[in-house]
Backbone bond lengths (Angstrom), bond angles and torsions (degrees), N, CA, C in turn:
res aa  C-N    CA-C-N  psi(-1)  N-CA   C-N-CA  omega(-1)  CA-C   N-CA-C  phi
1 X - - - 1.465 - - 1.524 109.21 -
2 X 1.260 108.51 132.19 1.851 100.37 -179.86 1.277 115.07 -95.39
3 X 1.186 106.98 -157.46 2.134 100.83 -158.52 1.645 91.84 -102.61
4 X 1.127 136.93 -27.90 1.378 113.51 151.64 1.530 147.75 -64.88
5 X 1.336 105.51 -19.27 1.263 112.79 163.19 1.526 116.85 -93.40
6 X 0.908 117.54 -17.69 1.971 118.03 175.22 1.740 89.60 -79.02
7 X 1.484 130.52 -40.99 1.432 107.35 -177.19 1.646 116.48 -87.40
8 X 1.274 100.19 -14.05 1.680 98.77 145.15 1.557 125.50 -54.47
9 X 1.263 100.38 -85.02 1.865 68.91 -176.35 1.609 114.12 -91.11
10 X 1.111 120.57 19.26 1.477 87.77 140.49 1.801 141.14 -61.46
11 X 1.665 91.74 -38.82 1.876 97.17 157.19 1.283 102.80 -69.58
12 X 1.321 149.42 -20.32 1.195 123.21 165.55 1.463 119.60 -54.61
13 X 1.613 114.20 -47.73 1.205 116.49 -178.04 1.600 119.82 -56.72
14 X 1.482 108.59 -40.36 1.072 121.44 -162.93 1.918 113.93 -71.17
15 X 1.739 85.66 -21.42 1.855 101.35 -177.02 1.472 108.15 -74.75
16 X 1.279 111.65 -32.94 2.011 148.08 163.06 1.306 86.69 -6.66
17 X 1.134 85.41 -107.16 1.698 153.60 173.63 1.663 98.91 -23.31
18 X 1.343 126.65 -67.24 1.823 120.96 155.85 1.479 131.62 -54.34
19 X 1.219 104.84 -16.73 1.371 102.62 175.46 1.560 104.59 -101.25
20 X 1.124 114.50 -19.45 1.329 110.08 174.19 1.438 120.38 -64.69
21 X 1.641 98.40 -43.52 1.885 113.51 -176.29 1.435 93.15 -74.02
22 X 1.138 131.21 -30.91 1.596 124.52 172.63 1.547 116.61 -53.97
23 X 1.256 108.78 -67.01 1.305 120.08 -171.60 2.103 110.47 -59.52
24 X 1.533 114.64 -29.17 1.527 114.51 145.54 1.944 117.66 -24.20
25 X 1.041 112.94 126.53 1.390 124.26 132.14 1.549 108.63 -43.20
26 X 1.352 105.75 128.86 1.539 113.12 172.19 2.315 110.13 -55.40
27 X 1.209 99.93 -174.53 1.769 95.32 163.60 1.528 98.79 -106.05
28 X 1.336 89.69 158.51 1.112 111.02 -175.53 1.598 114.98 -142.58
29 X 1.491 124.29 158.74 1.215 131.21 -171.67 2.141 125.16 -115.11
30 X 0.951 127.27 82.03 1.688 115.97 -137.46 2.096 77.66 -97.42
31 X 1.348 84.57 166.82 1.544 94.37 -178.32 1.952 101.55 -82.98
32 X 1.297 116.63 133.63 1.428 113.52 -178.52 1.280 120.10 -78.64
33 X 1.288 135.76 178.01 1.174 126.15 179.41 1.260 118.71 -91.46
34 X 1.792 109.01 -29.48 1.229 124.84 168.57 1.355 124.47 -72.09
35 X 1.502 132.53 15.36 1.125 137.05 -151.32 1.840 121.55 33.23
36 X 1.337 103.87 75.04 1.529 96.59 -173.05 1.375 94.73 -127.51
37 X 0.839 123.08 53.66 1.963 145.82 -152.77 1.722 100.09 -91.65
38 X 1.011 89.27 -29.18 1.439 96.70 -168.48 1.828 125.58 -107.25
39 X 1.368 110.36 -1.31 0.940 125.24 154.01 1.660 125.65 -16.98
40 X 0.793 146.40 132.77 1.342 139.24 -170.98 1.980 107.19 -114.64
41 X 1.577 97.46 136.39 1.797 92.98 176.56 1.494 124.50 -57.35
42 X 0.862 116.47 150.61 1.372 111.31 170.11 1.660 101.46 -78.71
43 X 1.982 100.38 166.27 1.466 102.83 -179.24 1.379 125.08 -44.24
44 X 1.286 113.82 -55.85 1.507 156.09 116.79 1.589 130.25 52.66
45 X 1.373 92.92 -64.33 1.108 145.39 -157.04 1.534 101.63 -41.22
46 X 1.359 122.20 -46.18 1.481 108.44 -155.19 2.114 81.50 -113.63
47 X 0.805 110.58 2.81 2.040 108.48 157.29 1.678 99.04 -34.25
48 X 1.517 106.55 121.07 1.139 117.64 142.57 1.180 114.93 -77.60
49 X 1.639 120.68 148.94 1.787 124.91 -165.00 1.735 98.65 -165.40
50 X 1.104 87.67 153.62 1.836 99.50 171.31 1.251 107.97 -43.33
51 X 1.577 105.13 -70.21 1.614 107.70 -161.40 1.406 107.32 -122.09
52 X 1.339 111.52 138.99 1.560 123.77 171.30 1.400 109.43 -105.64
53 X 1.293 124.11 178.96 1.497 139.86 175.18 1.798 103.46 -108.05
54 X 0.887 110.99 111.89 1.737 125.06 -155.27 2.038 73.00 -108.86
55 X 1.358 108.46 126.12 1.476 120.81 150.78 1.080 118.27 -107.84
56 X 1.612 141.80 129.45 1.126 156.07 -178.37 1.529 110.72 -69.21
57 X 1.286 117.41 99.39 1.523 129.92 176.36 2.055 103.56 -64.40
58 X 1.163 125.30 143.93 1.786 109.29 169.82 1.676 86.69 -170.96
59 X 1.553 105.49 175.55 0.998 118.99 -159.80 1.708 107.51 -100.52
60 X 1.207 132.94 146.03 1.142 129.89 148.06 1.482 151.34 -45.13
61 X 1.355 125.40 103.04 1.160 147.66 132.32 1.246 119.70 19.44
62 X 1.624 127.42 65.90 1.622 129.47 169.33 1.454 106.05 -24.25
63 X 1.127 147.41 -28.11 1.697 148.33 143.31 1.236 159.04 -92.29
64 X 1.482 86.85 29.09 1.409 148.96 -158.81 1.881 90.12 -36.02
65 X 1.174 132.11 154.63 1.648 115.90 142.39 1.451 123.58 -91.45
66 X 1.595 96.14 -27.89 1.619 116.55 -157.16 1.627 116.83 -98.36
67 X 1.204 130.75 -153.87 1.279 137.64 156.17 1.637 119.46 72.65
68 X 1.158 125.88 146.42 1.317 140.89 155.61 1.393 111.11 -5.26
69 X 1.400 156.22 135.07 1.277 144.19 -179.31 1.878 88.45 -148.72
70 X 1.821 99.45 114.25 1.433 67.21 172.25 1.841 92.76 -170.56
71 X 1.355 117.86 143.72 1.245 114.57 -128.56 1.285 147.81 3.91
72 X 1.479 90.15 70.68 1.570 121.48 164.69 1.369 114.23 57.81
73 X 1.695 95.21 46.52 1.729 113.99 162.34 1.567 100.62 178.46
74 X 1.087 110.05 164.69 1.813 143.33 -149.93 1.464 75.85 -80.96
75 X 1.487 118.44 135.97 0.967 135.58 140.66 2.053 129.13 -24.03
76 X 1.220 124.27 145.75 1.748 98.87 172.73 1.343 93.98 -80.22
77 X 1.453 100.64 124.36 1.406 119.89 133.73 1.689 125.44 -5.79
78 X 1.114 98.73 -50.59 1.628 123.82 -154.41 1.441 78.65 -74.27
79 X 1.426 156.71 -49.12 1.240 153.79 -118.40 1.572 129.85 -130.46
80 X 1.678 84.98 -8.48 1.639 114.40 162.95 2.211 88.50 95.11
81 X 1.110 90.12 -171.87 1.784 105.09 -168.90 1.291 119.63 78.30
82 X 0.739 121.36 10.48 2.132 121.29 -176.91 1.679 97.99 -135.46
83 X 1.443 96.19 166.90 1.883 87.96 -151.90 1.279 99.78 -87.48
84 X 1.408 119.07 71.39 1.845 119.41 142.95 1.463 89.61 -90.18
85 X 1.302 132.17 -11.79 1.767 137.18 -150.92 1.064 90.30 -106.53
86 X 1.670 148.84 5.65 1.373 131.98 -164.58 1.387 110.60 -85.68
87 X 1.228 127.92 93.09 2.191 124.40 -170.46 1.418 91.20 112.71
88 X 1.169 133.33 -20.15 1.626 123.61 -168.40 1.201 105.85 -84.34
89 X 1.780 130.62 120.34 1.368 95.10 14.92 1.842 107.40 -119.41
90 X 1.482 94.71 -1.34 1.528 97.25 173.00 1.468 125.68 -31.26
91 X 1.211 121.51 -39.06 1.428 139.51 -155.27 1.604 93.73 -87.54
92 X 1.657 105.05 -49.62 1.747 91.58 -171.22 1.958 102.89 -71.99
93 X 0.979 104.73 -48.58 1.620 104.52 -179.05 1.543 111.86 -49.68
94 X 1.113 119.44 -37.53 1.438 102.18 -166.47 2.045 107.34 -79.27
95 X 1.447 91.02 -34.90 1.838 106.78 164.25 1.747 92.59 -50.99
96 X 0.864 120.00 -69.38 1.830 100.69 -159.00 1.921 100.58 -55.88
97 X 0.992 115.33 -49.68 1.253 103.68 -161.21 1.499 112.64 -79.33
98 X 1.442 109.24 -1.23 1.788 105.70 158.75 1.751 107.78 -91.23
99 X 1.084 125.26 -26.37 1.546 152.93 159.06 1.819 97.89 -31.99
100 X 1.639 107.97 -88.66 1.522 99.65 157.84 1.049 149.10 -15.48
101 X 1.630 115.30 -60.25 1.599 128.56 -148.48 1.787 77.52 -98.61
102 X 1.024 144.38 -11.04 1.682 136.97 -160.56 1.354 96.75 -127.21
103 X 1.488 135.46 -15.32 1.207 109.67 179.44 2.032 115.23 -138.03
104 X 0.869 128.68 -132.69 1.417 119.77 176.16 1.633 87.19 -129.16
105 X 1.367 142.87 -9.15 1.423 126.08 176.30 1.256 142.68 -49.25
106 X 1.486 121.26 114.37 1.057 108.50 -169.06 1.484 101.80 -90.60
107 X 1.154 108.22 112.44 1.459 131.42 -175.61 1.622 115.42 -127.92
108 X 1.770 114.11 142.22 1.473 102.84 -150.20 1.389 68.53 -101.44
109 X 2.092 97.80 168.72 1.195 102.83 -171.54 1.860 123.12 -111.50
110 X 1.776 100.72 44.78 1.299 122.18 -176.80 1.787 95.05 -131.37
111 X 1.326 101.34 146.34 1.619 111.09 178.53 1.438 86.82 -93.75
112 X 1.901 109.18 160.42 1.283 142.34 163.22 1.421 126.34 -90.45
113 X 1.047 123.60 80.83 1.845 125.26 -177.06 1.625 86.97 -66.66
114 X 1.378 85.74 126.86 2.006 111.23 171.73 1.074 91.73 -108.92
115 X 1.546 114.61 177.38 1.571 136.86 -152.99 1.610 92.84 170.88
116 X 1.567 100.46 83.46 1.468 92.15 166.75 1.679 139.12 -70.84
117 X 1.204 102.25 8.70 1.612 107.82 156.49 1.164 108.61 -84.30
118 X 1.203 148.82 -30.21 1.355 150.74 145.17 1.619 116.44 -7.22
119 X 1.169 109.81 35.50 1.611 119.28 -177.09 1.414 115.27 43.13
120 X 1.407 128.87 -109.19 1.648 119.52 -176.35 1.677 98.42 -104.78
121 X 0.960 131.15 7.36 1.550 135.56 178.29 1.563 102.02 -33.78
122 X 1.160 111.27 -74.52 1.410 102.55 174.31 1.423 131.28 -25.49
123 X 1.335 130.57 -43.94 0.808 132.82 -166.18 1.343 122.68 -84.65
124 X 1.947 110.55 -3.08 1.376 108.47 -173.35 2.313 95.04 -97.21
125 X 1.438 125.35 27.41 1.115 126.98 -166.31 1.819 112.32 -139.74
126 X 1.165 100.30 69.44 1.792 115.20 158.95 1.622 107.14 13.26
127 X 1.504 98.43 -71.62 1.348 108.96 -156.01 1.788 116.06 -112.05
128 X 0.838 140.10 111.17 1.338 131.07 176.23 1.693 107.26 -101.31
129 X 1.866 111.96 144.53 1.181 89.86 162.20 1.911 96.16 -125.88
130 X 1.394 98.01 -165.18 1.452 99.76 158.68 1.811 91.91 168.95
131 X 1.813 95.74 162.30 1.519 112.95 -176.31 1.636 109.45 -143.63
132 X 1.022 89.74 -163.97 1.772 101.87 -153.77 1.095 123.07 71.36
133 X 1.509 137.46 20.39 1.591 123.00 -138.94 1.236 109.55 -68.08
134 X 0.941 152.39 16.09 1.640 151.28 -154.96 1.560 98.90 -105.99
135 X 1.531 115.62 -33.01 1.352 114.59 173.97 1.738 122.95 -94.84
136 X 1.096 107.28 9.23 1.861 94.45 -166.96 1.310 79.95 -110.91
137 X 1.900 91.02 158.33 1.595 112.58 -171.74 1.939 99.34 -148.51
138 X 1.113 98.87 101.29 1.569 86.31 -167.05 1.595 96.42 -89.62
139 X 1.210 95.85 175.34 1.844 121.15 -167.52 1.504 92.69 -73.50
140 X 1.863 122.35 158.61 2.030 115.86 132.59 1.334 93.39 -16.84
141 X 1.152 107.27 -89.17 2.118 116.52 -132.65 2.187 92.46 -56.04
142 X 1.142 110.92 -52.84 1.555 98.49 179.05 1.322 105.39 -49.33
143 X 0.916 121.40 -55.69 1.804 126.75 -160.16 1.703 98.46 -55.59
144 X 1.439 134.72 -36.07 1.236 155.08 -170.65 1.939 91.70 -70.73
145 X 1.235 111.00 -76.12 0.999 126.01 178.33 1.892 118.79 -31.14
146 X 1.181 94.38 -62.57 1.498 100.62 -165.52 2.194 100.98 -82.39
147 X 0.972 85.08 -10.58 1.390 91.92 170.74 1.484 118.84 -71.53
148 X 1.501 106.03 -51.44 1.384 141.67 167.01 1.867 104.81 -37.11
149 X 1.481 92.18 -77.01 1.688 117.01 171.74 1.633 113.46 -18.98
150 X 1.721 101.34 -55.13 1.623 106.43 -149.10 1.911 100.54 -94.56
151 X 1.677 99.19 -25.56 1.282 98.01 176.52 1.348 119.31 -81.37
152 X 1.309 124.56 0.24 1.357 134.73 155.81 1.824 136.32 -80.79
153 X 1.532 84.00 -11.79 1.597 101.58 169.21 1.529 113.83 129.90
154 X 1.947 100.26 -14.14 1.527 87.42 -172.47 1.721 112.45 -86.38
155 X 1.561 118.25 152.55 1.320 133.27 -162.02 2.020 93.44 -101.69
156 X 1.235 87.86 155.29 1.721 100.67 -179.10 1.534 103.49 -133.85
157 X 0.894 111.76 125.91 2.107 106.36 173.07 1.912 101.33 -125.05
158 X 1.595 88.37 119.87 1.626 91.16 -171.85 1.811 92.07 -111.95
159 X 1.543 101.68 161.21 1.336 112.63 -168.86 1.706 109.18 -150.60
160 X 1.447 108.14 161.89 1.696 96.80 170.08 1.079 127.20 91.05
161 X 1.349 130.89 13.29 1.686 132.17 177.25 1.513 95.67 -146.39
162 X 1.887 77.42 146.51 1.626 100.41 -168.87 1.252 98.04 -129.95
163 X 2.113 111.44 162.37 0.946 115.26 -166.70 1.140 143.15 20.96
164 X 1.723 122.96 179.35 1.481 116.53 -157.20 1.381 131.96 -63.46
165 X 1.896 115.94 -34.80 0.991 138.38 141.40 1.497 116.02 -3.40
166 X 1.335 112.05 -67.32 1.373 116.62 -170.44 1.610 120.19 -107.04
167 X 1.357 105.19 -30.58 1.944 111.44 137.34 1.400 107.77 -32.82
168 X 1.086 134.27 -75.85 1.631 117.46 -174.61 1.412 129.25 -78.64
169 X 1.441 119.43 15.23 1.721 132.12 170.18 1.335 78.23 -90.24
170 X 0.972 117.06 -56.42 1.844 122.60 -159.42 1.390 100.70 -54.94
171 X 1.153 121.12 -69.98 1.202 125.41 155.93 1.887 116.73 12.41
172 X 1.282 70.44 -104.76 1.864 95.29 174.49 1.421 115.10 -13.94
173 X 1.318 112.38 -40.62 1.592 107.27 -177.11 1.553 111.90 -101.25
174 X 1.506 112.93 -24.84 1.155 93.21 -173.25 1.448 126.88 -94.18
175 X 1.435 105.05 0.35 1.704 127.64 -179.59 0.912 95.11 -87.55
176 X 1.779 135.10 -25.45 1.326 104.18 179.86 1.919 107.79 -100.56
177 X 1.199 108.88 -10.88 1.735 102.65 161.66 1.616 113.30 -71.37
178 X 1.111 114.29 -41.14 1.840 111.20 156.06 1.162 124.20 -135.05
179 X 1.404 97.12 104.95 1.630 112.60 173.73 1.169 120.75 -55.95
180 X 1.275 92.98 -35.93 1.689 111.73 -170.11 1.261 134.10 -101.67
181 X 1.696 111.68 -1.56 1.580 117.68 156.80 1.064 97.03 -115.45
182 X 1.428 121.40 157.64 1.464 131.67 155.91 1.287 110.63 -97.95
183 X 1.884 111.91 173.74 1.089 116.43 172.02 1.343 109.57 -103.08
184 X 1.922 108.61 137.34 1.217 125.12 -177.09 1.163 114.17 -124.80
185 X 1.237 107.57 -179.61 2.161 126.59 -164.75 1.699 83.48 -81.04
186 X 1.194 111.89 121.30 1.575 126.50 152.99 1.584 114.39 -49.55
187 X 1.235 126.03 90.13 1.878 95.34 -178.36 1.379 117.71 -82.69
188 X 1.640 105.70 155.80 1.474 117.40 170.56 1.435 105.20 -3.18
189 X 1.675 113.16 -97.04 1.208 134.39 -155.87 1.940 110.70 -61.25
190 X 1.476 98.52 12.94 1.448 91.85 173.64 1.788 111.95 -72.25
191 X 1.320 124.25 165.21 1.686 108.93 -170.81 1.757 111.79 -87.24
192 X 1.214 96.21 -33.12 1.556 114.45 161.97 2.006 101.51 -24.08
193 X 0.842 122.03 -71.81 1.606 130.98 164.14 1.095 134.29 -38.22
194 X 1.322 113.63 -43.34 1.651 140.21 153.60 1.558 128.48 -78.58
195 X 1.386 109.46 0.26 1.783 116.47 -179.50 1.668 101.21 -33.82
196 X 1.265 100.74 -73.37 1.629 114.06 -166.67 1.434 105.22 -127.96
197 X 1.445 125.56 -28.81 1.338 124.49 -174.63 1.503 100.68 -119.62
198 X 1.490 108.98 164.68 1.466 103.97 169.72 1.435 116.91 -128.00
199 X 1.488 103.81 108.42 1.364 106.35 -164.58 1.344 136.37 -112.56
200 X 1.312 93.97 71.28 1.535 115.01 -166.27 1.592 109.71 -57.95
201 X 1.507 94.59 -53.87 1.785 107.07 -173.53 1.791 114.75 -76.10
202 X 1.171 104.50 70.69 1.685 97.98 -178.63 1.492 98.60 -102.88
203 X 1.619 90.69 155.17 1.427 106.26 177.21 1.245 117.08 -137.47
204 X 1.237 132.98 -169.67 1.627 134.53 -163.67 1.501 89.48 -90.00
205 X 1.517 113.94 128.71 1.418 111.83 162.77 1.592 101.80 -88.96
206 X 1.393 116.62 153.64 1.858 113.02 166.01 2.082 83.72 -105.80
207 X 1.367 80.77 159.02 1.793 107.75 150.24 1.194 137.33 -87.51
208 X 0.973 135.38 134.53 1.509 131.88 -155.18 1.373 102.10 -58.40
209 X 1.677 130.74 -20.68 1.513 102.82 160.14 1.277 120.63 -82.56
210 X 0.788 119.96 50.32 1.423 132.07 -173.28 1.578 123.19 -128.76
211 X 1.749 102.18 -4.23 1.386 119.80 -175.77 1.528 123.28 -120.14
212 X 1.170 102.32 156.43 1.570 99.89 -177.30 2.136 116.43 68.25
213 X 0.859 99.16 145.44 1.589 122.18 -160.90 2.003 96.88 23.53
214 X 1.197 94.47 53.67 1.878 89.12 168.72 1.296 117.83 97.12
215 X 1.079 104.50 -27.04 1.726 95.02 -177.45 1.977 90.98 125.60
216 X 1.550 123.62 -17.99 1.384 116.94 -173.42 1.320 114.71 59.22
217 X 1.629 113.53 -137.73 1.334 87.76 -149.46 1.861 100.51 -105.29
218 X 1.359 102.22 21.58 1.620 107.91 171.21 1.404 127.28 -91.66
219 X 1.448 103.49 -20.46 1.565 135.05 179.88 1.594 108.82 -7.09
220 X 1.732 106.61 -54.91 1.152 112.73 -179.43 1.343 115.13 -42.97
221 X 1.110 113.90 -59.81 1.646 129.57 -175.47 1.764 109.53 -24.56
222 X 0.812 127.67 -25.92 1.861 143.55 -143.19 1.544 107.87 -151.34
223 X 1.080 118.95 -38.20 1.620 100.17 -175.46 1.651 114.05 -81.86
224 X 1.406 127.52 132.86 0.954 141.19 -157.59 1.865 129.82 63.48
225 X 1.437 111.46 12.67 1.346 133.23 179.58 1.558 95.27 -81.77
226 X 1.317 108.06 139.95 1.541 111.66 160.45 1.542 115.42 -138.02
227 X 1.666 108.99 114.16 1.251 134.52 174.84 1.400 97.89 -13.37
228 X 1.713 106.93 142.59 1.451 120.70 -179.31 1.608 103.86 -136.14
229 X 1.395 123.10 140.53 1.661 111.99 169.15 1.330 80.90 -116.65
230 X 1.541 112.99 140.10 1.376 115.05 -168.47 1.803 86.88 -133.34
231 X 1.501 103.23 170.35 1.315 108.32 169.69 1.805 110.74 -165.89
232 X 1.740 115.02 158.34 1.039 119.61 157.76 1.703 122.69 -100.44
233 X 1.079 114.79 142.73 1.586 87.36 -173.09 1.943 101.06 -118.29
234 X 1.613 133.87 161.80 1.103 96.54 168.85 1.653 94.29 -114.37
235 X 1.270 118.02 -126.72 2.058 116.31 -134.76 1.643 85.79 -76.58
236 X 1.690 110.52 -41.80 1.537 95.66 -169.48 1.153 137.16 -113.40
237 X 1.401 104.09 48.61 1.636 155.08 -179.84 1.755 102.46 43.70
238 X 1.387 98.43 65.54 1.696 134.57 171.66 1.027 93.76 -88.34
239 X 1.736 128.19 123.11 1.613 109.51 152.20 1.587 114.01 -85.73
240 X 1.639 100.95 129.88 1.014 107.69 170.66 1.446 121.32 -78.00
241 X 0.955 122.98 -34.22 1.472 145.69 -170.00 1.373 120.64 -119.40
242 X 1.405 119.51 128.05 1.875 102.19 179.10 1.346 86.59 -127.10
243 X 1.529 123.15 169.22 1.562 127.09 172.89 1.333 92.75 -149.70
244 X 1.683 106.63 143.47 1.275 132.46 151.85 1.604 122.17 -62.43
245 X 0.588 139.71 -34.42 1.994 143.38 -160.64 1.773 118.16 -12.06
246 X 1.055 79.92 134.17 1.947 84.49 -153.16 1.240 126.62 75.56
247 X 0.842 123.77 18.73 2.000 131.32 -178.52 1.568 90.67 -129.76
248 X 1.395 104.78 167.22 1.036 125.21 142.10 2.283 125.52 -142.35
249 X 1.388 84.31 67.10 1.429 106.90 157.70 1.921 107.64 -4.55
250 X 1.218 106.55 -75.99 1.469 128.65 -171.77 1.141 110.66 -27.20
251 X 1.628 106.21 -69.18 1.182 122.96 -178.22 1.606 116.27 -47.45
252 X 1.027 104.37 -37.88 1.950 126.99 -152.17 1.782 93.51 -78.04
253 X 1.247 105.68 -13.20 2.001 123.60 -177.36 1.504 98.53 -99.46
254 X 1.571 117.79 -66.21 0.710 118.26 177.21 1.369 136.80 -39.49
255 X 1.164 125.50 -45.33 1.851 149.64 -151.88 2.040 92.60 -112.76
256 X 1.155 115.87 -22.51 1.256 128.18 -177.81 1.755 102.50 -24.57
257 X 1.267 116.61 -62.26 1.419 123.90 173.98 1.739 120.23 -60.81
258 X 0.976 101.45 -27.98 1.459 100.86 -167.88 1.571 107.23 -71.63
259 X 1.686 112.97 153.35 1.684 88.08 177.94 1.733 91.93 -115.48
260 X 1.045 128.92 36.00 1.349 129.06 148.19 1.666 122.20 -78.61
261 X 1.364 104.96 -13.71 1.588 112.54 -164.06 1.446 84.39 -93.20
262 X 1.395 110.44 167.36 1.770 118.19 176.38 1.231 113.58 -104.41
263 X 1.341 119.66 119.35 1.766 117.93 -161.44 1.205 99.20 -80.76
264 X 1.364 143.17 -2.78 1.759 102.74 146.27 1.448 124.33 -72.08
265 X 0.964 121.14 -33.82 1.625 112.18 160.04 1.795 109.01 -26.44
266 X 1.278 99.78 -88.48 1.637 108.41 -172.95 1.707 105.75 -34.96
267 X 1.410 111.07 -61.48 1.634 110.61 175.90 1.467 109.16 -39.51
268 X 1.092 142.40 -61.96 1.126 143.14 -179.34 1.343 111.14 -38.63
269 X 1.546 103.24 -58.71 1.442 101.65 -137.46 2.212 104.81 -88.56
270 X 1.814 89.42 -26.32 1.475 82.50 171.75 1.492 103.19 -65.68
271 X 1.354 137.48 -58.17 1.296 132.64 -163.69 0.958 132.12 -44.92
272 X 1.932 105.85 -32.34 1.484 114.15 162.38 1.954 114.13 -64.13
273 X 0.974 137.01 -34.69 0.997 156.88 162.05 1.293 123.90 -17.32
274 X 1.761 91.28 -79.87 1.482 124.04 166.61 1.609 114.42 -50.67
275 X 1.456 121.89 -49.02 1.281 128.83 159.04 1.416 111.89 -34.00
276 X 1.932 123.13 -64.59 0.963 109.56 -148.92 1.519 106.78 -86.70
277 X 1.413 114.14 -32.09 1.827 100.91 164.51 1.933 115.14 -46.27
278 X 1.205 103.28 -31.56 1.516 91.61 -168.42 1.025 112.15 -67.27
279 X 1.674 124.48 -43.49 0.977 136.52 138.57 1.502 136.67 18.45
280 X 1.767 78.82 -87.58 1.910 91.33 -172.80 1.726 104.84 -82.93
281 X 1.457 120.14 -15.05 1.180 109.97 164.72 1.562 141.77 -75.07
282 X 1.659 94.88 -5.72 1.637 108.99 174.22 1.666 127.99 -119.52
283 X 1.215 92.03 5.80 1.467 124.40 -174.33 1.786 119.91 -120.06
């Protein structure tokens, strides 16, 4: 190759690569539900990187448990406080920087709040996550969208809802983004499990409300639940979709620092994690 054509496309690459960060939604900062508002950026922060932590923005749940309530209706969605905010953003930050120190990813160390009305935004982000699922209820046009998203390659990992109650809110949206697959038992020997770790021995993570004098007054939520790795798959048995059900993953990122939390939780739950980006990035 001669020295004019290697500095050819290297400005090709480099034109790539700007139009790509162009065509991004800027970052952005939404108010949490947990009050974590105040969080401070890392140095970091504005690093361009391969991979980001894309959080799934969606709408609230007429039977909502969670979120902002406040003259006598749900907060907008659009504006952060209702549980797309549940771990945000503690939960995604502390995931990248165990993400780092465990893997070679260059991953920036701020999460991406998506908004799939956000025209094709979605589509410039690999990985989406999001939790609480028991409360989100997406629109037609989202349901179109994220359908769109996953049959194009992008992966979704949902987390954070318990029992049947919230199995069938959950429901609601995701039967109607696929009618036509269901959700099934992930097995062992799927590779998803084996990315980087091998995680045969999983167990129910709890959430830190879930600890100390019983569980309080959520207890219900968790006692007698048994952890599920669930999945959608599409034609060429790609998971498009992974789910937590009965765990709460989030938390297990979130609480990661604290030494009140129980570090097998966190062990678990980053590793499962770490698996599933590796995962959806080679698959």
């Amino acid at each position: 190759m001669n020295y004019r054509k290697a500095l050819t496309l290297l400005g090709c690459g480099a034109a790539l690569l700007t139009a790509l960060y162009a065509a991004q939604r800027p970052f952005r900062v939404y108010p949490s539900m947990e009050a974590y508002d105040d969080i401070a950026l890392p140095e970091d922060w504005q690093e361009q990187t391969e991979w980001i932590f894309a959080r799934l923005m969606y709408p609230q749940h007429p039977h909502a448990r969670f979120g902002r309530f406040t003259y006598g209706r749900w907060s907008d969605w659009r504006e952060g406080g209702t549980s797309w905010t549940q771990d945000y953003p503690r939960a995604d930050r502390h995931f990248v920087m165990a993400l780092r120190r465990l893997t070679r990813m260059n991953a920036r160390s701020v999460e991406q709040p998506v908004n799939l009305e956000d025209g094709d935004d979605v589509f410039n982000w690999p990985w989406l996550a999001a939790g609480e699922m028991g409360d989100w209820k997406l629109t037609d046009a989202q349901v179109v969208k994220l359908r769109d998203y996953l049959m194009r390659g992008g992966f979704l990992y949902l987390d954070d809802f318990w029992g049947q109650e919230e199995w069938d809110r959950f429901n609601e949206s995701m039967s109607a983004v696929f009618p036509d697959r269901p959700v099934v038992e992930i097995e062992d020997t799927d590779p998803i499990f084996h990315s980087v770790y091998d995680l045969d021995d999983r167990y129910q993570i709890l959430g830190q409300w879930a600890l100390g004098r019983g569980g309080g007054m959520q207890r219900d939520r968790w006692v007698g639940t048994k952890a599920h790795w669930q999945g959608i798959y599409d034609d060429h048995k790609r998971l498009m979709v992974a789910i937590s059900f009965n765990s709460d993953i989030g938390d297990s990122w979130e609480w990661a620092d604290d030494p009140g939390y129980p570090e097998k939780f966190s062990a678990l739950g980053i590793r499962i994690g770490v698996n599933y980006v590796m995962y959806d990035m080679t698959h």
